[in-house]
C-alpha positions in Angstrom: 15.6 -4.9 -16.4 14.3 -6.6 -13.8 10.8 -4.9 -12.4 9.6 -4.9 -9.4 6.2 -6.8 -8.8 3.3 -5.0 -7.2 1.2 -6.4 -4.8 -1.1 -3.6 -3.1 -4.8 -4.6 -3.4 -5.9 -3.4 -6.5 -3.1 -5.5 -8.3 -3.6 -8.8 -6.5 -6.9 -8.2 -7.2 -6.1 -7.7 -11.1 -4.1 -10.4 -10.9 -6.9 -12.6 -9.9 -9.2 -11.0 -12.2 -7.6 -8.9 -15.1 -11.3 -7.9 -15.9 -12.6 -6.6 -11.7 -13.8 -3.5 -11.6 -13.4 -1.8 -7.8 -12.8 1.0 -6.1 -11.0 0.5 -2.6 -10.8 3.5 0.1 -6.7 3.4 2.0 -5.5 0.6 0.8 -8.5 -1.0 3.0 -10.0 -4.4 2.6 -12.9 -3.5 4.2 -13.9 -0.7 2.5 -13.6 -2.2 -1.0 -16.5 -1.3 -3.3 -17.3 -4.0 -6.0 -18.9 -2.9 -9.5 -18.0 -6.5 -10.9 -18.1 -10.0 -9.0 -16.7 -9.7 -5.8 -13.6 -12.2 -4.9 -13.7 -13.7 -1.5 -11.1 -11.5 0.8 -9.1 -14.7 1.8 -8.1 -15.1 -1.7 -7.2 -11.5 -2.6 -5.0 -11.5 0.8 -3.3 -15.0 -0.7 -2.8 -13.5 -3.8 -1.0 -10.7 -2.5 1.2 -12.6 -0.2 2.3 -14.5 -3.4 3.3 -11.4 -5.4 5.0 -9.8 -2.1 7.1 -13.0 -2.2 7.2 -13.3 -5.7 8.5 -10.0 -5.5 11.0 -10.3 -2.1 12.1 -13.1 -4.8 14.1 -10.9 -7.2 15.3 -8.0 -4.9 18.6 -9.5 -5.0 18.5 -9.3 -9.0 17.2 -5.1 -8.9 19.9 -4.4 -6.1 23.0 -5.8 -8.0 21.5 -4.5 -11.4 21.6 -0.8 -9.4 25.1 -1.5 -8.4 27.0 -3.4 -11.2 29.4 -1.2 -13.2 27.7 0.0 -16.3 28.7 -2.9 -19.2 31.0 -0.7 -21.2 33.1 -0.4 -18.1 32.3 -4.5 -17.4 33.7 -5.1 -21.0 36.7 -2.6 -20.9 37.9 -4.5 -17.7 37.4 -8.0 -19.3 39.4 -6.6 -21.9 42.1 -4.6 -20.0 42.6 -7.4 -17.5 40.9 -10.4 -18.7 37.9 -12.6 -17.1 39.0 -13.6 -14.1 39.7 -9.6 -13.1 36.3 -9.0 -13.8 34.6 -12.1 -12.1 36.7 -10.6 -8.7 34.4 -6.9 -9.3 31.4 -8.7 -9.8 32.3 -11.2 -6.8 31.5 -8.2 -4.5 27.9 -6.8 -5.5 27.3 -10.9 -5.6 28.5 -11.6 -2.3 26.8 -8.5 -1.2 23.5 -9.5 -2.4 23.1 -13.2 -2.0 20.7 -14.6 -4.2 18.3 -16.9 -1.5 
């Protein structure tokens, strides 16, 4: 299973610093209350930008998972009609979600 990667404040911040200890108010960079050493608020914005796209990164990976046929039903048509029959099925949720 592919998860998907958070990337609101407190886990960018995490991800920086498994050991921070904050409390933020709305989701708010300004109103982020530090009980350990503060990080700088360029580098938790550039950490969260690279876990958004870290995240935009596998989208196409969680939508087909949702959308493949389950994979006793992949393996009955590989052996009711052979590979290439079940390449064409999977074709379409490929095609559908491209990976970049």
């Amino acid at each position: 299973m592919i998860t998907k990667i958070y990337y609101d404040l407190a886990s960018a911040i995490v991800a920086i610093d498994a050991n921070a200890q904050v409390s933020i108010q709305n989701e708010d960079i300004d109103r982020i209350t530090w009980v350990s050493s503060e990080i700088s608020k360029s580098d938790i914005l550039a950490k969260q930008a690279e876990l958004k796209t870290a995240d935009d990164a596998l989208a196409y990976a969680r939508n087909r998972i949702a959308e493949y046929p389950s994979m006793e039903d992949q393996l009955d048509k590989i052996y009711n009609d052979g590979v290439d029959a079940w390449k064409v099925v999977i074709k379409v949720t490929k095609d559908k979600y491209p990976k970049d």
